[in-house]
SEMI-921297 format. One record per residue (C-alpha): x, y, z; residue in three letters. Coordinates in pm, whole numbers, plus 50000, padded with zeros to 5 digits. Layout:
XYZala...
***
This chain:
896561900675795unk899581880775819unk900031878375458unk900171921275440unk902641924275659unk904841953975664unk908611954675775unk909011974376141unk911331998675954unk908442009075717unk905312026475738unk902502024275519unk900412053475699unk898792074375458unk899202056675150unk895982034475164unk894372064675205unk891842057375514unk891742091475704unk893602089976062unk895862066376162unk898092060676447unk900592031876246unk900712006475963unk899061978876179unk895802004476233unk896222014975866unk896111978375720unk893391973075992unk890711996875840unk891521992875497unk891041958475525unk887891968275672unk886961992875400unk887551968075134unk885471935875319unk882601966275305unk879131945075383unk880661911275280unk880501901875689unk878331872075584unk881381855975404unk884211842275553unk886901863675511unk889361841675456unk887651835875074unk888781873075018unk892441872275085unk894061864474745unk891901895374600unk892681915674953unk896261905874912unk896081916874473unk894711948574595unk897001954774852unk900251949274648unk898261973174392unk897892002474583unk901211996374772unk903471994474429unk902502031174370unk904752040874566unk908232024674424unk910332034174723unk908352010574969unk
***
């Protein structure tokens, strides 16, 4: 999580597209949690570099971020 940090002046609510949030912390939180799916057997720390390529993905359509 550390690695998708978002800037205190920004907000990324919305734009991963997970239903209700309350912030970008809970909004990171669950997609995070969408995109580990059933994978709970594997350490998650084996996903980050493709969590992290996804991330910056679906982030950089939206230039003004």
């Amino acid at each position: 999580m550390n690695r998708l940090w978002i800037p205190q002046s920004h907000s990324i609510v919305g734009l991963l597209n997970v239903r209700t949030t309350k912030d970008s912390f809970d909004e990171i939180s669950k997609w995070v949690t969408n995109q580990l799916g059933d994978s709970a057997t594997v350490p998650a720390k084996s996903f980050l570099p493709k969590l992290e390529q996804n991330f910056r993905n679906t982030v950089n359509r939206f230039p003004e971020m």
